[in-house]
PDB file of N, CA, C and O in Angstrom, chain B, residues numbered from 101:
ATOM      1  N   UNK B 101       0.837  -1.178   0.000  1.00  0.00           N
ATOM      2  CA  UNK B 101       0.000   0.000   0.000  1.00  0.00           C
ATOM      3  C   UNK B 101       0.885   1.244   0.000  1.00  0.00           C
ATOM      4  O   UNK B 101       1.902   1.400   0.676  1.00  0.00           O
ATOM      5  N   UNK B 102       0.395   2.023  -0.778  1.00  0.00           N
ATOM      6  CA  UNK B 102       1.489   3.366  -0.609  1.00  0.00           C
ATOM      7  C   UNK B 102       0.022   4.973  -0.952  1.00  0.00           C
ATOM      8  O   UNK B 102      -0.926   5.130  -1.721  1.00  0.00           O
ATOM      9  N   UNK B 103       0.547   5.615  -0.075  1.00  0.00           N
ATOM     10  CA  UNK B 103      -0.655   6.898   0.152  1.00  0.00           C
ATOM     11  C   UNK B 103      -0.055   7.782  -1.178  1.00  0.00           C
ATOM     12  O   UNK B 103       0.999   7.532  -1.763  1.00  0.00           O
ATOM     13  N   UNK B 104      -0.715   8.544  -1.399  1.00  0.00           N
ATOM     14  CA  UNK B 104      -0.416   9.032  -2.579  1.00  0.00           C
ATOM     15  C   UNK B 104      -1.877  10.320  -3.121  1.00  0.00           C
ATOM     16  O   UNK B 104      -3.072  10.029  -3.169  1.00  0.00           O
ATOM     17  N   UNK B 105      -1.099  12.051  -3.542  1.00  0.00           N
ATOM     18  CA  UNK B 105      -2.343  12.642  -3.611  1.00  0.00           C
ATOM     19  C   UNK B 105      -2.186  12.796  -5.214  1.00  0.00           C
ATOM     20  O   UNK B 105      -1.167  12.911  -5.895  1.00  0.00           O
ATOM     21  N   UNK B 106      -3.827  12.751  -5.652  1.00  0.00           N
ATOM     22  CA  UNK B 106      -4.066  12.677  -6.936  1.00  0.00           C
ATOM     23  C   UNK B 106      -3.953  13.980  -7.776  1.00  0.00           C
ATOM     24  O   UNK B 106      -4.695  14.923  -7.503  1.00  0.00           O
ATOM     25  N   UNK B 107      -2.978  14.073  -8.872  1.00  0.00           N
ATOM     26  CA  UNK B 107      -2.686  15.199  -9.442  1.00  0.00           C
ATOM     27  C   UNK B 107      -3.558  15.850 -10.801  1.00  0.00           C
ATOM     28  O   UNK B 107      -3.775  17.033 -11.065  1.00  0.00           O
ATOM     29  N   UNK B 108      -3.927  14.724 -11.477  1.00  0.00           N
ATOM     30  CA  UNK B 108      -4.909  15.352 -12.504  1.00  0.00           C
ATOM     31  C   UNK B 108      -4.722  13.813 -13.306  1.00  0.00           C
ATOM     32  O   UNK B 108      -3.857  12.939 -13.275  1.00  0.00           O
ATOM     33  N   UNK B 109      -5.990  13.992 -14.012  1.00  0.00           N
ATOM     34  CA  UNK B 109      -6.533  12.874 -15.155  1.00  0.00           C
ATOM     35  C   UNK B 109      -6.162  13.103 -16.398  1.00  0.00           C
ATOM     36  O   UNK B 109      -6.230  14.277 -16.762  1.00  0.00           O
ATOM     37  N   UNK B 110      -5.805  12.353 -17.120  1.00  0.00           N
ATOM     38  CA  UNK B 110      -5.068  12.556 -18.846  1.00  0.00           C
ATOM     39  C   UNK B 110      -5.846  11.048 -19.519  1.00  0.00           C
ATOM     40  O   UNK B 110      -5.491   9.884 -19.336  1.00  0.00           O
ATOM     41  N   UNK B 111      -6.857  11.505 -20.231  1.00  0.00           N
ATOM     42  CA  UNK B 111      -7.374  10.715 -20.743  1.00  0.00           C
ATOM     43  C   UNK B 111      -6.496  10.219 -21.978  1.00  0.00           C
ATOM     44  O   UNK B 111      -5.990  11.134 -22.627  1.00  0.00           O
ATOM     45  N   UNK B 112      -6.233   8.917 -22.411  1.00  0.00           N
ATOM     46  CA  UNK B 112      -5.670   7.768 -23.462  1.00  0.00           C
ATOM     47  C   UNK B 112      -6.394   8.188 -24.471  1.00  0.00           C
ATOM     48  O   UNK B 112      -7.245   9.076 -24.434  1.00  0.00           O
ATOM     49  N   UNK B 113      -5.883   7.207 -25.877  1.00  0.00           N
ATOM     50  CA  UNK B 113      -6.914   7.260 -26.852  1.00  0.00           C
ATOM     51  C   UNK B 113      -7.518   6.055 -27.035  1.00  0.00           C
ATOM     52  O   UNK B 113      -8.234   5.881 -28.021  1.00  0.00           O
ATOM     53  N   UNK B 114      -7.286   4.969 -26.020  1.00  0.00           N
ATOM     54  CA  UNK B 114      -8.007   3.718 -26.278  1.00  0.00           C
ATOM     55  C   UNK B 114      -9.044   3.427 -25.307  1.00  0.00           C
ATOM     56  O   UNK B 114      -8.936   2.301 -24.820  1.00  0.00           O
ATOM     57  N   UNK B 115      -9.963   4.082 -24.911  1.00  0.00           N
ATOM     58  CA  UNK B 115     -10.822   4.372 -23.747  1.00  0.00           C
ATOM     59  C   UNK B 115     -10.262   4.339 -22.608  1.00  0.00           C
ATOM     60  O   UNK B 115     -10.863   3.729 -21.724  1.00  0.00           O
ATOM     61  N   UNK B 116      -9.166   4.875 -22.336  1.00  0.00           N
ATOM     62  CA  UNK B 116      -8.639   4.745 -20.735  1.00  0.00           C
ATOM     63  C   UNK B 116      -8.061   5.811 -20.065  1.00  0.00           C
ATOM     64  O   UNK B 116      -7.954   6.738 -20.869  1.00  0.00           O
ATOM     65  N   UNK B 117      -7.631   6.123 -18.957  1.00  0.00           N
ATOM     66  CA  UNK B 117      -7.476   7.613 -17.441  1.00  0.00           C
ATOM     67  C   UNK B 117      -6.351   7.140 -17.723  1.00  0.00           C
ATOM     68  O   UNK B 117      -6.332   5.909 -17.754  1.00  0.00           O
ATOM     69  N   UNK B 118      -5.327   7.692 -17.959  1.00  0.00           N
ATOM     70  CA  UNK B 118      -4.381   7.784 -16.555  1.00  0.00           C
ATOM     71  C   UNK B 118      -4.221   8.433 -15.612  1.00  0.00           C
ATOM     72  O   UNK B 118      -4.387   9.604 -15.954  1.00  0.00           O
ATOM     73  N   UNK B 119      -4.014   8.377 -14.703  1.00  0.00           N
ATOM     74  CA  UNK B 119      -4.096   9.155 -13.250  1.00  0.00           C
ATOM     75  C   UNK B 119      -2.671   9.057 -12.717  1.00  0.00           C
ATOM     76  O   UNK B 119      -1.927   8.089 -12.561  1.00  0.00           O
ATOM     77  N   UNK B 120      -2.525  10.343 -12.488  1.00  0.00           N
ATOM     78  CA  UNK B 120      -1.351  10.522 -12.092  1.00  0.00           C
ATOM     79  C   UNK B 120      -1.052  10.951 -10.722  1.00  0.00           C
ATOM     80  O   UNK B 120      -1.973  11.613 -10.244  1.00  0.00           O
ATOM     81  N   UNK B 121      -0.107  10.789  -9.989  1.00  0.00           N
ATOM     82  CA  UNK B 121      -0.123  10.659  -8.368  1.00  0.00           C
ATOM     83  C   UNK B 121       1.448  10.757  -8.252  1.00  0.00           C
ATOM     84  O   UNK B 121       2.435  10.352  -8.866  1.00  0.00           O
ATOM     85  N   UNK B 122       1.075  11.703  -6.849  1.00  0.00           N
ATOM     86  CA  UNK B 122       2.400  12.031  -6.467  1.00  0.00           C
ATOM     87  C   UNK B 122       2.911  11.383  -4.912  1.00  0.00           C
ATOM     88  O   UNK B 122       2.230  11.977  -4.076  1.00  0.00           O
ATOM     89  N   UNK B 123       3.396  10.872  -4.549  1.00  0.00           N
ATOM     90  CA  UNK B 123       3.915  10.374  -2.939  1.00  0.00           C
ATOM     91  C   UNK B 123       4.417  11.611  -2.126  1.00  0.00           C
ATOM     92  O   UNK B 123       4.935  12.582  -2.678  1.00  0.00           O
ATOM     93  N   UNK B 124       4.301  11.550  -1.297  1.00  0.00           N
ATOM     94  CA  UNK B 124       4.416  12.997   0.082  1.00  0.00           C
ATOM     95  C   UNK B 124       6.114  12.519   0.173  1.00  0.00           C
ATOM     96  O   UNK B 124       6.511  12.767   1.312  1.00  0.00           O
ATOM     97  N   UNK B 125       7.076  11.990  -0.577  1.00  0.00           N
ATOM     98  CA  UNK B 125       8.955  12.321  -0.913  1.00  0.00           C
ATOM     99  C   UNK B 125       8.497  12.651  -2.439  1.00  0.00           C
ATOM    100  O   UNK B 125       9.280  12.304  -3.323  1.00  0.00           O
ATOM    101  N   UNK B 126       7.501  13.182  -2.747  1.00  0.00           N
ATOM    102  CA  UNK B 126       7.928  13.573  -4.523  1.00  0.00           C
ATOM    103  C   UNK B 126       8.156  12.667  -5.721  1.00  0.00           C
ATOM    104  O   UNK B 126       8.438  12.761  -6.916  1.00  0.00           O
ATOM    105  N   UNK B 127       7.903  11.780  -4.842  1.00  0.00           N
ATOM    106  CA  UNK B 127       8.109  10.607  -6.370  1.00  0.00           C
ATOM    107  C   UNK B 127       6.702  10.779  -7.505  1.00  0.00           C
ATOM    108  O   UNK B 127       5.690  11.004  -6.842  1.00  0.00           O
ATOM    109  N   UNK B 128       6.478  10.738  -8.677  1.00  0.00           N
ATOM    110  CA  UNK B 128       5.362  11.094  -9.022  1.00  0.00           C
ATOM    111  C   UNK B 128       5.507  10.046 -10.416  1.00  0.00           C
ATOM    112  O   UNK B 128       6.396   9.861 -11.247  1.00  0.00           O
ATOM    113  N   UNK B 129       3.846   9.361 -10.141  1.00  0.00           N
ATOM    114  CA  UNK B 129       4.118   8.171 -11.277  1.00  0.00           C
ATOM    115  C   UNK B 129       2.526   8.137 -11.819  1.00  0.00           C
ATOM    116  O   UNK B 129       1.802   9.044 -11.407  1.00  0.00           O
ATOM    117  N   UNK B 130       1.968   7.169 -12.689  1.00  0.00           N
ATOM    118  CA  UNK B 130       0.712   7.434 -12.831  1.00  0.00           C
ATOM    119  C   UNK B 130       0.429   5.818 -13.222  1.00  0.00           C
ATOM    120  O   UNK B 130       1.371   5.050 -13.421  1.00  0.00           O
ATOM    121  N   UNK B 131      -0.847   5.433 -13.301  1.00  0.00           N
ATOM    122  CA  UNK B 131      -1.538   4.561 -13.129  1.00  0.00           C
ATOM    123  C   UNK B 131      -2.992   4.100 -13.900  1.00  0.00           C
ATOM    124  O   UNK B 131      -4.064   4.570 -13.520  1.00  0.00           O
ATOM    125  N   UNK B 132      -2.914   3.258 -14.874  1.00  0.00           N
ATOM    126  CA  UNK B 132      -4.164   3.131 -15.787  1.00  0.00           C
ATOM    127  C   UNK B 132      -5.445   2.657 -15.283  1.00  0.00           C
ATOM    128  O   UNK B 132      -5.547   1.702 -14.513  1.00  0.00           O
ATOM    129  N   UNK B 133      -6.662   3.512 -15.843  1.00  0.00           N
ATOM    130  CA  UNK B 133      -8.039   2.600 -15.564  1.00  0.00           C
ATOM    131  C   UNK B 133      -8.721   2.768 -16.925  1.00  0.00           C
ATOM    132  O   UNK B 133      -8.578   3.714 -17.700  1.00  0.00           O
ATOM    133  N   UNK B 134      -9.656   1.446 -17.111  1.00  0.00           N
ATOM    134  CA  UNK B 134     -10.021   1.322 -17.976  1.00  0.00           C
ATOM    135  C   UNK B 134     -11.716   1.843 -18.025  1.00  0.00           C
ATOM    136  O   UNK B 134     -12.354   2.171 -17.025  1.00  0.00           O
ATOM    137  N   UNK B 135     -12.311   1.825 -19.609  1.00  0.00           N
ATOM    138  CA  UNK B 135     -13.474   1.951 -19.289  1.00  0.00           C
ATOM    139  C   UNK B 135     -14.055   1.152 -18.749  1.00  0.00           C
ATOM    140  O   UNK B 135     -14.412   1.233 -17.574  1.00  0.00           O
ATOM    141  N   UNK B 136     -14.293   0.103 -19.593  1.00  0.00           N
ATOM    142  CA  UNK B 136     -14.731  -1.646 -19.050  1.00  0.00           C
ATOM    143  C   UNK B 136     -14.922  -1.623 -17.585  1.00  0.00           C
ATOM    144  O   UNK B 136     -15.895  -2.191 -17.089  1.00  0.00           O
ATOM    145  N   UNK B 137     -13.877  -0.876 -16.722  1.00  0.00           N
ATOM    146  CA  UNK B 137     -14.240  -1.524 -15.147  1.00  0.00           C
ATOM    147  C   UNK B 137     -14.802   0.181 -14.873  1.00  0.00           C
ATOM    148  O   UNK B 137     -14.923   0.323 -13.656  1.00  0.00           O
ATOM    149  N   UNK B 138     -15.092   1.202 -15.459  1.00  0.00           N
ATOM    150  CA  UNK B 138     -15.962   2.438 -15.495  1.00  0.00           C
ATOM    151  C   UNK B 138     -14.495   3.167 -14.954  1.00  0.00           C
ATOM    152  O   UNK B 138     -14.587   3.906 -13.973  1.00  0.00           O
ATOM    153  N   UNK B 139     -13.453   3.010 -15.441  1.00  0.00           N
ATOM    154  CA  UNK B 139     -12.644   4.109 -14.558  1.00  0.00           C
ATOM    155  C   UNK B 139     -11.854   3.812 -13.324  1.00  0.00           C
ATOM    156  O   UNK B 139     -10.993   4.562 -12.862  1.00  0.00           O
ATOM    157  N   UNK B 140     -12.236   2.594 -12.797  1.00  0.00           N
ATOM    158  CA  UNK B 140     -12.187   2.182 -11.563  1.00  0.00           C
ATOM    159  C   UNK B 140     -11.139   1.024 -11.676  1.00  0.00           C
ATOM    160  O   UNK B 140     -11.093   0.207 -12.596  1.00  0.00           O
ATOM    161  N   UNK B 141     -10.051   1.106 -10.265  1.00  0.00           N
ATOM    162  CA  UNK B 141      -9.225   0.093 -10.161  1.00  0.00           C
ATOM    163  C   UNK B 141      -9.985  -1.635 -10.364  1.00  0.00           C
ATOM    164  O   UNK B 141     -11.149  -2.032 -10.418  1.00  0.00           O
ATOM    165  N   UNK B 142      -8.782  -2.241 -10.426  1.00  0.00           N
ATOM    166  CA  UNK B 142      -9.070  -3.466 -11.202  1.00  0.00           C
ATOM    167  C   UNK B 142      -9.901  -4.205 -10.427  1.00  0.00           C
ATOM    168  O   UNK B 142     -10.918  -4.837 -10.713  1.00  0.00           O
ATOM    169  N   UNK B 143      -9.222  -4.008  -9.227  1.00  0.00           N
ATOM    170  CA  UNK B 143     -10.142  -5.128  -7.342  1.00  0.00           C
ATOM    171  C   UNK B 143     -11.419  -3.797  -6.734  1.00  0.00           C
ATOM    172  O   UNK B 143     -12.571  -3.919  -6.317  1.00  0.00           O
ATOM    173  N   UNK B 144     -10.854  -3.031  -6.867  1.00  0.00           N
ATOM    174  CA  UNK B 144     -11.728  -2.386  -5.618  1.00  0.00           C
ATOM    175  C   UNK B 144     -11.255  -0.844  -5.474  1.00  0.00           C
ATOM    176  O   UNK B 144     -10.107  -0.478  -5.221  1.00  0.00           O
ATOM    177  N   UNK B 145     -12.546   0.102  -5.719  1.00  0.00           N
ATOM    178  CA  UNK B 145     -11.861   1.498  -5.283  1.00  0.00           C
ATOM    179  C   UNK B 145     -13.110   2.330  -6.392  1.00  0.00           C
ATOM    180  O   UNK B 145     -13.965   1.775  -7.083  1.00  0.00           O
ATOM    181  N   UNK B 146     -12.833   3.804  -6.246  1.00  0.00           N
ATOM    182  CA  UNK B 146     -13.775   4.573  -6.815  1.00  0.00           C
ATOM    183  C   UNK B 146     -13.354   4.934  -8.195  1.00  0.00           C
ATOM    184  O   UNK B 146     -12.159   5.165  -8.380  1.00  0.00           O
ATOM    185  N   UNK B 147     -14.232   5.013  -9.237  1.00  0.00           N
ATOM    186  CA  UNK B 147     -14.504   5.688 -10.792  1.00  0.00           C
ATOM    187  C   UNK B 147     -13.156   6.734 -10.308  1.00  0.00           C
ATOM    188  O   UNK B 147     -13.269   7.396  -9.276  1.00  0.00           O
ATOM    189  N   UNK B 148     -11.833   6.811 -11.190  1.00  0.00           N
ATOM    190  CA  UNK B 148     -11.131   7.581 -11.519  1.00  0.00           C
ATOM    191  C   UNK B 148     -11.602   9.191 -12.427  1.00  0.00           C
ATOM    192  O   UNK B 148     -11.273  10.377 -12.444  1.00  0.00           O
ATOM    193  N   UNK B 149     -12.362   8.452 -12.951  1.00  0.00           N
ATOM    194  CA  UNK B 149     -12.906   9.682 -13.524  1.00  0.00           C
ATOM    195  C   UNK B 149     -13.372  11.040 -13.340  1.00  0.00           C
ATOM    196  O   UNK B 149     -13.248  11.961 -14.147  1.00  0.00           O
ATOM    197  N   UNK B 150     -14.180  11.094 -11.660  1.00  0.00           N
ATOM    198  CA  UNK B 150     -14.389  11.980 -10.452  1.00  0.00           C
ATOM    199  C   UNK B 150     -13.627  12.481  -9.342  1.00  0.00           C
ATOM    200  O   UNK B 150     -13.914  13.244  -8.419  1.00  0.00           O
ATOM    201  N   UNK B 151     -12.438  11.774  -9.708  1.00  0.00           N
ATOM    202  CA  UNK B 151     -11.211  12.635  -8.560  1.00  0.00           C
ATOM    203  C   UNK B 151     -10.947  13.964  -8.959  1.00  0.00           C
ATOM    204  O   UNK B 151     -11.080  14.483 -10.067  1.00  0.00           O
ATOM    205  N   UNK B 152     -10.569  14.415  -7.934  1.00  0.00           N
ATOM    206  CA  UNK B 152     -10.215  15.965  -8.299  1.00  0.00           C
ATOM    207  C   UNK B 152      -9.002  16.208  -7.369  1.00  0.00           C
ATOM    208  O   UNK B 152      -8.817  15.713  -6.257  1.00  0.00           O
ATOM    209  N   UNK B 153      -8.203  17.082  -8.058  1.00  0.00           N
ATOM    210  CA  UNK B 153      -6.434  17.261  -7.989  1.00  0.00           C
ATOM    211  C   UNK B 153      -6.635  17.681  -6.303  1.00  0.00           C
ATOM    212  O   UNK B 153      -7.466  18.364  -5.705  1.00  0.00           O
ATOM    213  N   UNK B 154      -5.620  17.026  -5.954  1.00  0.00           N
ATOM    214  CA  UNK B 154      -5.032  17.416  -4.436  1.00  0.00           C
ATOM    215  C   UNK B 154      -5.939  16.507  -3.478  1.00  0.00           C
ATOM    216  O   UNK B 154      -5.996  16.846  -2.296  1.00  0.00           O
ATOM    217  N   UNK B 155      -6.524  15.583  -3.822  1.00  0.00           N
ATOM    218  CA  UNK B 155      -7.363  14.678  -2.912  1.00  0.00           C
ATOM    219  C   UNK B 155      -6.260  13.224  -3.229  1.00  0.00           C
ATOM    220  O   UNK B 155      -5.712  12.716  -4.207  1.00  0.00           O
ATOM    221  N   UNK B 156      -6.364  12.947  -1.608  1.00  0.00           N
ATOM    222  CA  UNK B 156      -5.042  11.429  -1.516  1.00  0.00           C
ATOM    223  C   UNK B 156      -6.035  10.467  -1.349  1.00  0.00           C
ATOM    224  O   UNK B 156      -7.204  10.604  -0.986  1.00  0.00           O
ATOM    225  N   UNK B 157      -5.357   9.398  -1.689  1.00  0.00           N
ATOM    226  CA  UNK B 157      -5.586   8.124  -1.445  1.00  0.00           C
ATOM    227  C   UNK B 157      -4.532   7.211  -0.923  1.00  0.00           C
ATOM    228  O   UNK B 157      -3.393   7.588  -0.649  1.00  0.00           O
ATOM    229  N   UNK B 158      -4.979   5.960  -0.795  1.00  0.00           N
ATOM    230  CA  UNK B 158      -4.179   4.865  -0.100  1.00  0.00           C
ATOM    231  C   UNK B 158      -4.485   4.159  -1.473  1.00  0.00           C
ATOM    232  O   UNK B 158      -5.552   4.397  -2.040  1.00  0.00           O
ATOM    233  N   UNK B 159      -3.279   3.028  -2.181  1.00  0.00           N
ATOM    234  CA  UNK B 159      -2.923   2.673  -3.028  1.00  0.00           C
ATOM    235  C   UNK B 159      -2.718   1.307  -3.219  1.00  0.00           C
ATOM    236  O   UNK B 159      -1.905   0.837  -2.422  1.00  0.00           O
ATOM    237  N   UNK B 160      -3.137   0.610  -3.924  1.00  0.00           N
ATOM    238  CA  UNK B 160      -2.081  -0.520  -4.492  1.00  0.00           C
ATOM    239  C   UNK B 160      -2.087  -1.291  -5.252  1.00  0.00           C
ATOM    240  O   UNK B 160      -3.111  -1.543  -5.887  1.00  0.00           O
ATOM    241  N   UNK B 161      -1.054  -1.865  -5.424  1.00  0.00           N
ATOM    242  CA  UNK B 161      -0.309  -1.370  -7.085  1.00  0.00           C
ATOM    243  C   UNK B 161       0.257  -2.583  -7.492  1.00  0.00           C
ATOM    244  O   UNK B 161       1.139  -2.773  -6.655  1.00  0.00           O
ATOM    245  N   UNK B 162       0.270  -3.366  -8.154  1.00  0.00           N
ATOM    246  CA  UNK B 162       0.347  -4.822  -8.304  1.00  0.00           C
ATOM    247  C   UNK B 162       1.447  -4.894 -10.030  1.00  0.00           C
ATOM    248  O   UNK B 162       1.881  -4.069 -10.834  1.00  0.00           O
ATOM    249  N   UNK B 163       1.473  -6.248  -9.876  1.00  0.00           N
ATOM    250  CA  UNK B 163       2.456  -5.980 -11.217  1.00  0.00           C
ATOM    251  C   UNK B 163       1.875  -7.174 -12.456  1.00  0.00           C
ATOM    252  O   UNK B 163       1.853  -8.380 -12.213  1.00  0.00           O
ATOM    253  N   UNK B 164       1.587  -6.791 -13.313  1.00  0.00           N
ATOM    254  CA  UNK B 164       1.048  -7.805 -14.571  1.00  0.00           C
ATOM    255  C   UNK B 164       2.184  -8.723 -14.498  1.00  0.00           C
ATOM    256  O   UNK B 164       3.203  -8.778 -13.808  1.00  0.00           O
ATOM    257  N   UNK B 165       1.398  -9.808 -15.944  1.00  0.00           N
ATOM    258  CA  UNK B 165       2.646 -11.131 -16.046  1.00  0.00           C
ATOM    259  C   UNK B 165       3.820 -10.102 -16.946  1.00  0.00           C
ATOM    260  O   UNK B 165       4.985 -10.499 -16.963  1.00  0.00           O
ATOM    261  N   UNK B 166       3.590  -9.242 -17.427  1.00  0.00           N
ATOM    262  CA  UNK B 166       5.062  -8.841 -18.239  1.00  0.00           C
ATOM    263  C   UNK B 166       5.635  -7.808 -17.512  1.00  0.00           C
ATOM    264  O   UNK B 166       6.483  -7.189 -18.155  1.00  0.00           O
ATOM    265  N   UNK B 167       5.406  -7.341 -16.139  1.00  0.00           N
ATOM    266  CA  UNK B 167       6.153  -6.816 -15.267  1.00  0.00           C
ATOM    267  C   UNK B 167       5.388  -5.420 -15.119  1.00  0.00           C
ATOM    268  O   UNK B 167       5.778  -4.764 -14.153  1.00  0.00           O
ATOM    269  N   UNK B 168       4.307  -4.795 -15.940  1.00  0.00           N
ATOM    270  CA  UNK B 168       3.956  -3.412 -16.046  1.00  0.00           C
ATOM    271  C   UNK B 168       3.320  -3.393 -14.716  1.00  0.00           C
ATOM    272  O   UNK B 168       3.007  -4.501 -14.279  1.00  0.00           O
ATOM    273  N   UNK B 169       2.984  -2.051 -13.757  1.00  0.00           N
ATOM    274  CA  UNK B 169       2.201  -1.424 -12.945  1.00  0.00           C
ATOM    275  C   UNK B 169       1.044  -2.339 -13.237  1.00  0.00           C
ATOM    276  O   UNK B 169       1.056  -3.015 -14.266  1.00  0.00           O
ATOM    277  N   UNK B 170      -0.217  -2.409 -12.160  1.00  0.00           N
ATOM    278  CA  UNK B 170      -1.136  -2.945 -12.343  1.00  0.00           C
ATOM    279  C   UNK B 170      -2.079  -2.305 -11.162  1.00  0.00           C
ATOM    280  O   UNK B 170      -2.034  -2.840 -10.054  1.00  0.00           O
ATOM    281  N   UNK B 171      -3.185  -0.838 -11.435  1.00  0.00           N
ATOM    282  CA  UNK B 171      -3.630  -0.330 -10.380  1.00  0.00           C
ATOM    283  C   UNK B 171      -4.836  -1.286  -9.450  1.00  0.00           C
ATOM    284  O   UNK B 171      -5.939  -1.397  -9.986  1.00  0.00           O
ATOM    285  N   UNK B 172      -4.699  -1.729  -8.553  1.00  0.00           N
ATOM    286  CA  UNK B 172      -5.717  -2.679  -8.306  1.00  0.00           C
ATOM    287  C   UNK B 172      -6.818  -2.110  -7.107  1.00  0.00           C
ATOM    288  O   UNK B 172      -8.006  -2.411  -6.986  1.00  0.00           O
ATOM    289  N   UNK B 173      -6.075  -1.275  -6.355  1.00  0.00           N
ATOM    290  CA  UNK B 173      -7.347  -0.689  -5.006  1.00  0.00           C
ATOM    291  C   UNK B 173      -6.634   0.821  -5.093  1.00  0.00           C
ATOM    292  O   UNK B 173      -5.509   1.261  -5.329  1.00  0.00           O
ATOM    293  N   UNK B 174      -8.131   1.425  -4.716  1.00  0.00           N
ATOM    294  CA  UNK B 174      -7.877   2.823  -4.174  1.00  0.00           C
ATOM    295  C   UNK B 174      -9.029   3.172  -3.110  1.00  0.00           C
ATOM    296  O   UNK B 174     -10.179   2.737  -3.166  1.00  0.00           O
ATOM    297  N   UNK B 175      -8.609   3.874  -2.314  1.00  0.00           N
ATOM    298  CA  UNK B 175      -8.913   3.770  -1.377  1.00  0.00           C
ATOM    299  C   UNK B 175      -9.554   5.725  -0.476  1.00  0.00           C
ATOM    300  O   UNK B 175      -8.910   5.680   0.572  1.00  0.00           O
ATOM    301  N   UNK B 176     -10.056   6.588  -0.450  1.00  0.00           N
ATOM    302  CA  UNK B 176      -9.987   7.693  -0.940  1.00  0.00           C
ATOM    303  C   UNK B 176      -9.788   7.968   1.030  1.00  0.00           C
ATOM    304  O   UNK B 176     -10.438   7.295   1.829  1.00  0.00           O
ATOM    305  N   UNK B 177      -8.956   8.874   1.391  1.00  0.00           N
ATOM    306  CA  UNK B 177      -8.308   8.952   2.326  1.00  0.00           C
ATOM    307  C   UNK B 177      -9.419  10.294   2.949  1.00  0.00           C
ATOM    308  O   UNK B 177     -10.190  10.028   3.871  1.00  0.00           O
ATOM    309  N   UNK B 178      -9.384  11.673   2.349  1.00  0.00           N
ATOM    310  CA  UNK B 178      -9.609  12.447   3.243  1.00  0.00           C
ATOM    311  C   UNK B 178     -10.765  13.182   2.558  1.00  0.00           C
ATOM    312  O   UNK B 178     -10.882  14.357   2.212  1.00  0.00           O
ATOM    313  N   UNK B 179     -11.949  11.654   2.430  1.00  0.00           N
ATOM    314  CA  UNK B 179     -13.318  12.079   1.890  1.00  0.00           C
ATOM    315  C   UNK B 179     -14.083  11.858   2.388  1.00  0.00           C
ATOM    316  O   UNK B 179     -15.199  12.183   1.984  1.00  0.00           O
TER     317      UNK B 179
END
C-alpha cells in the first residue's frame, strides 16, 4: 500500500485515465483505468474519472505477467 495525492486525469486514446499521483517524498508516477471496469481500479476502489487534484488516497499497485504497474485498489483517504 502506498498513500499518494491525486494530481490530474489525462485521458488515453483507447478508452482509458491515466491518473497521475504524487507520494508525500515527490516521487510522481501514474496509473491506468479502464473503461470496461468504469474508470475504476481493477479489485476495488472509486470511478477515476471523479477525482479531483489534491485529494489522496491509499494505493495498491500490483504488477502484470510482463512486469507493467497494475492499479488494483484505491482507497480515498480524506473524503
Amino acid at each position: 500500500m502506498i498513500d499518494a495525492t491525486f494530481l490530474q486525469g489525462v485521458w488515453g486514446k483507447s478508452q482509458n485515465l491515466f491518473s497521475c499521483f504524487r507520494t508525500s517524498d515527490g516521487v510522481s508516477f501514474r496509473l491506468v483505468t479502464f473503461s470496461r471496469n468504469n474508470y475504476a481500479p481493477y479489485s476495488e476502489g472509486p470511478s477515476m474519472r471523479y477525482a479531483r487534484n489534491g485529494e489522496r488516497y491509499r494505493l495498491e499497485i500490483g504488477r502484470s505477467r510482463d512486469g507493467r504497474p497494475t492499479f488494483l485498489k484505491a482507497e480515498l483517504l480524506n473524503g
